[in-house]
C-alpha positions as CSV (number, residue, x, y, z in Angstrom):
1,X,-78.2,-48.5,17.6
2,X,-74.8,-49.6,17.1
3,X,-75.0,-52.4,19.8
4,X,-77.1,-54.2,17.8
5,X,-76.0,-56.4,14.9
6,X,-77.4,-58.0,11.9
7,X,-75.9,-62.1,12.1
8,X,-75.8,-64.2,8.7
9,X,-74.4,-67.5,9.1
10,X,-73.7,-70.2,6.2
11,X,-73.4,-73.5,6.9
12,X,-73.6,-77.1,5.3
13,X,-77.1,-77.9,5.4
14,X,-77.3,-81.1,7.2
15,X,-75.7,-78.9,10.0
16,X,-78.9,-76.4,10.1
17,X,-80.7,-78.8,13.1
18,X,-77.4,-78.0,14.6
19,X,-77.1,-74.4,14.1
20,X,-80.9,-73.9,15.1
21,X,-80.1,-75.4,18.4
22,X,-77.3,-73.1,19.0
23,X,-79.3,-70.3,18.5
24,X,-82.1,-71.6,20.4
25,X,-79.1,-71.4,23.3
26,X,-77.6,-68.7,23.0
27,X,-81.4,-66.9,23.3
28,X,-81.4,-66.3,20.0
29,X,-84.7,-67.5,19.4
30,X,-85.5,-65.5,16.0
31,X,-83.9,-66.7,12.6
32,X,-84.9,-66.4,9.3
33,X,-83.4,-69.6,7.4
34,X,-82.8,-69.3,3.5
35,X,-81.5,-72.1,1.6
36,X,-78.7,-72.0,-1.3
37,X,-75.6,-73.6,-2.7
38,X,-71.9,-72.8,-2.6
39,X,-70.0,-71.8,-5.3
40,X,-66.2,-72.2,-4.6
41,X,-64.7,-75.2,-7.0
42,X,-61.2,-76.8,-7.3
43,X,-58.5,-76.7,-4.3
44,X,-60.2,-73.8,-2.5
45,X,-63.6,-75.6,-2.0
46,X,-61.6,-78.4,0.4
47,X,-60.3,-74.8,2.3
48,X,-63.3,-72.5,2.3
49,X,-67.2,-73.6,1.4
50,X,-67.7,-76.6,-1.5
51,X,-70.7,-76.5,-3.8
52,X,-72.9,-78.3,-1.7
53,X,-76.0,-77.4,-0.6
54,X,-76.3,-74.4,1.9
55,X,-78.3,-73.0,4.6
56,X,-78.3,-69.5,5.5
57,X,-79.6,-68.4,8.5
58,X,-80.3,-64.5,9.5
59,X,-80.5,-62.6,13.0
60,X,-80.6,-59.8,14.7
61,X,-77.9,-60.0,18.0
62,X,-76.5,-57.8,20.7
63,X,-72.5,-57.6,20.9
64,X,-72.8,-60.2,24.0
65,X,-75.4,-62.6,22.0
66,X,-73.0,-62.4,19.5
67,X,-70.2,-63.0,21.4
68,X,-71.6,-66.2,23.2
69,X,-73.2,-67.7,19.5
70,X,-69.5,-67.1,18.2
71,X,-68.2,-68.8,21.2
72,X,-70.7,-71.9,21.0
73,X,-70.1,-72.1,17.3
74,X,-66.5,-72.8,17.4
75,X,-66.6,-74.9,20.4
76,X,-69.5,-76.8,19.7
77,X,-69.9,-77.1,15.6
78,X,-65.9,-76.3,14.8
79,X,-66.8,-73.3,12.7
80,X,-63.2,-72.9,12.1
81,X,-62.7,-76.0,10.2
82,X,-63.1,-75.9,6.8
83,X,-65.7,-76.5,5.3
84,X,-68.3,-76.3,7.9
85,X,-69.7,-73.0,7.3
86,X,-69.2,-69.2,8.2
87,X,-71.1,-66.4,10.2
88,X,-70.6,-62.5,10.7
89,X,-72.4,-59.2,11.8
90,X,-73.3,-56.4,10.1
91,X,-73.6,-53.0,12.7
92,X,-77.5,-51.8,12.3
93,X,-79.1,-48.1,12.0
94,X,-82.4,-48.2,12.8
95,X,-85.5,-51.0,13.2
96,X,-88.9,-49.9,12.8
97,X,-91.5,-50.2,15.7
98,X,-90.8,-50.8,19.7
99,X,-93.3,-54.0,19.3
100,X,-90.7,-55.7,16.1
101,X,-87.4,-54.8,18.2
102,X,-88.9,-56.4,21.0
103,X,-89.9,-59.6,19.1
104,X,-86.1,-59.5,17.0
105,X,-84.5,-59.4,20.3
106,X,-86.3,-61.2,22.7
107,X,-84.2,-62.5,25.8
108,X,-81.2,-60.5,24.9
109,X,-81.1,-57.8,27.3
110,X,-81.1,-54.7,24.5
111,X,-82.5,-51.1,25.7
112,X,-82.9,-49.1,23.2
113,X,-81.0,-46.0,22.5
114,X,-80.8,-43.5,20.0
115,X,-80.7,-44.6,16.4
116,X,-77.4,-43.8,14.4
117,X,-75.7,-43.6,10.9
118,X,-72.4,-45.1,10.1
119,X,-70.9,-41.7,9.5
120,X,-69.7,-41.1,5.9
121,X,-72.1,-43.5,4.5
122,X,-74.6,-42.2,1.8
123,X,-77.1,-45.1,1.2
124,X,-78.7,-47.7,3.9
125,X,-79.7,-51.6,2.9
126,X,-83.4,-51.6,3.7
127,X,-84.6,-55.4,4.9
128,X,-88.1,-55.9,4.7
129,X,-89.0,-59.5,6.2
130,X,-93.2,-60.0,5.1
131,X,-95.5,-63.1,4.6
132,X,-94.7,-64.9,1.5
133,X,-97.0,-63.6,-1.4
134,X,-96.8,-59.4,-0.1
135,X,-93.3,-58.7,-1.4
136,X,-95.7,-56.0,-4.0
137,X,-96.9,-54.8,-1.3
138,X,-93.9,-53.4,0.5
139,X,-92.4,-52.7,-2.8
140,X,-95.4,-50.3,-3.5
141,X,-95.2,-48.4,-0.4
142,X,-91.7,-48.2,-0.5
143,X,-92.0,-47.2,-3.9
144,X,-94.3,-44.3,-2.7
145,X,-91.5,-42.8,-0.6
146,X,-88.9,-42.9,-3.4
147,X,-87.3,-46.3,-3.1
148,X,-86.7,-47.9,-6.7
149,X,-86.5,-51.7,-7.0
150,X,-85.4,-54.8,-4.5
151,X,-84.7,-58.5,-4.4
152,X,-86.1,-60.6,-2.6
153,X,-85.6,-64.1,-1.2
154,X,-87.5,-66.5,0.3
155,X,-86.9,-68.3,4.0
156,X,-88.5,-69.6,6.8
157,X,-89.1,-67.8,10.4
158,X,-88.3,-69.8,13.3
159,X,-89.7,-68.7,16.9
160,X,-92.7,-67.2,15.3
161,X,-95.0,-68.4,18.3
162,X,-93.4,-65.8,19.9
163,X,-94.7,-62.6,17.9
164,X,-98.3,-62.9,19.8
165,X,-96.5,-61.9,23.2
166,X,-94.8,-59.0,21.2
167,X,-97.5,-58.0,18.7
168,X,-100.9,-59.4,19.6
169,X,-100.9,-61.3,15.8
170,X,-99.9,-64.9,15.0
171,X,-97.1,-64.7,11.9
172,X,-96.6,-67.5,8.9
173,X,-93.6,-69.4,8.8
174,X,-93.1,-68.7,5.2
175,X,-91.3,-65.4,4.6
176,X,-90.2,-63.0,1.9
177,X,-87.0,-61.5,2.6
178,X,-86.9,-58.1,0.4
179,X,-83.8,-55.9,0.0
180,X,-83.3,-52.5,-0.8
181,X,-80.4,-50.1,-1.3
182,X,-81.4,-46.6,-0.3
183,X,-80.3,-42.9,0.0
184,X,-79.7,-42.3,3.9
185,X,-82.0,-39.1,3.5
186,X,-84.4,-41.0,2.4
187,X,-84.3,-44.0,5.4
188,X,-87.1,-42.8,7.8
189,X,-89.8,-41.7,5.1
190,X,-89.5,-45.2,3.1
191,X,-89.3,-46.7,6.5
192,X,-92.5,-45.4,7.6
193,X,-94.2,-46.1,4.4
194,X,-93.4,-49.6,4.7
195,X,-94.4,-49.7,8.5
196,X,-97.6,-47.9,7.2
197,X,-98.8,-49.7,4.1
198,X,-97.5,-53.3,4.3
199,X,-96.6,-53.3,8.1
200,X,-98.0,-55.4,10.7
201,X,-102.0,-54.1,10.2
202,X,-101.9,-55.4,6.9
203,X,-101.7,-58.9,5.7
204,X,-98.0,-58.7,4.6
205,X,-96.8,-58.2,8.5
206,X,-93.4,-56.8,7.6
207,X,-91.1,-55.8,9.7
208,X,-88.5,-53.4,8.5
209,X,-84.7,-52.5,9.7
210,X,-81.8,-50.9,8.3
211,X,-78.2,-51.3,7.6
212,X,-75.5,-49.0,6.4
213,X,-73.8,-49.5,3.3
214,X,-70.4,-48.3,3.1
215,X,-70.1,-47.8,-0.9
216,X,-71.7,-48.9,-4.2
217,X,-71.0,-49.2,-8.3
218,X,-74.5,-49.8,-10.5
219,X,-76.2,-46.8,-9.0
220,X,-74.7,-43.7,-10.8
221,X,-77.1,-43.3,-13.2
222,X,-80.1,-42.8,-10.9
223,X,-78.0,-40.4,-9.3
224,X,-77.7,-38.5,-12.1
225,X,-81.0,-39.1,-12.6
226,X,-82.2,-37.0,-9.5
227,X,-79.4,-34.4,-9.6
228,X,-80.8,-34.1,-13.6
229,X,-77.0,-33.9,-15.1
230,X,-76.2,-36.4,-18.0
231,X,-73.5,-39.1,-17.3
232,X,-69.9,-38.8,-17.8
233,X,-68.9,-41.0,-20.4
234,X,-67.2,-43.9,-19.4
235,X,-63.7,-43.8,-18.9
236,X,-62.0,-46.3,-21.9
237,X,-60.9,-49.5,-20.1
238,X,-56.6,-49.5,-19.2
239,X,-54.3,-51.0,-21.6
240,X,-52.6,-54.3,-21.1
């Protein structure tokens, strides 16, 4: 799956009507839109991002969608000028059901191929997007598969009228957005109890896709939980 991308976009948020429309398009009628604040103070908030208030919006894109919403952003919102925001992509592994690809990339032109791993990379970022009030729910049945804990966030689905050509259901608006940082080996079994137990039969209607994860610090002791050896002790902190 490596010709499909997961898009994350910051932005001022008096510029999210703006952003929306882009998307809207560029055929990129699915977003998830989070809402935050920037953190950068002194000179370098006039350069980069200031400490107002932000929108973040999330996506899932083909190279070309991304290619043409990059292109529309800069010539249409002047991305590049400081201050107005920033967007990316993330490569994905895997998503979870023909019916939830087909909703996440609706007018984009994406066939789907064989699912891949990053190669090299031990652990995947589970995302888990529910109905608001369920995040338990998919933490349970990951939970059941191996998975340990996740954040979560809350945002706002945008071109949810679409799901009932895709998946038969009407979705909420009002979304949970749950992450999780995985073993690889352990991606399609917590996949599939998520799918099975808070998936779209259930009232939390999650949908489910991966990303890989290149490296990670905070997890070592779970590892050595699993693998049953103690911890090293920590190495003393270098001199000045």
């Amino acid at each position: 799956m490596s010709e499909l991308y997961f898009m994350t976009s910051v932005a001022d948020r008096k510029l999210l009507p703006k952003f929306a429309a882009l998307y809207q398009e560029r055929n990129i009628p699915v977003s998830f839109i989070s809402l935050g604040h920037g953190t950068v103070s002194g000179d370098r908030a006039a350069m980069f991002l200031d400490r107002t208030e932000k929108a973040v919006l999330f996506s899932v894109v083909t190279r070309e969608a991304w290619k043409e919403a990059k292109r529309g952003m800069r010539q249409s919102l002047q991305i590049d000028v400081p201050g107005v925001g920033v967007s990316f992509i993330v490569p994905m592994s895997s998503i979870g059901g023909r019916r939830e690809l087909a909703l996440l990339t609706e007018g984009q032109n994406f066939t789907r191929g064989e699912e891949s791993t990053m190669r090299g990379t031990e652990r995947e970022l589970l995302v888990v997007i529910s109905n608001q009030g369920y995040n338990e729910m998919v933490m349970d049945a990951a939970r059941a598969a191996g998975a340990y804990g996740g954040t979560v966030i809350h945002a706002r689905g945008t071109g949810m009228e679409r799901a009932e050509k895709f998946l038969g259901i009407s979705l909420a608006s009002e979304k949970d957005i749950t992450f999780i940082v995985i073993k690889t080996t352990q991606r399609d079994a917590i996949m599939q109890k998520i799918m099975f137990g808070a998936g779209m039969e259930t009232p939390a209607k999650a949908i489910v896709f991966s990303l890989p994860v290149t490296d990670t610090a905070g997890l070592r002791l779970l590892d050595d939980e699993e693998t049953g050896e103690p911890p090293a002790p920590a190495e003393p902190p270098a001199e000045a």
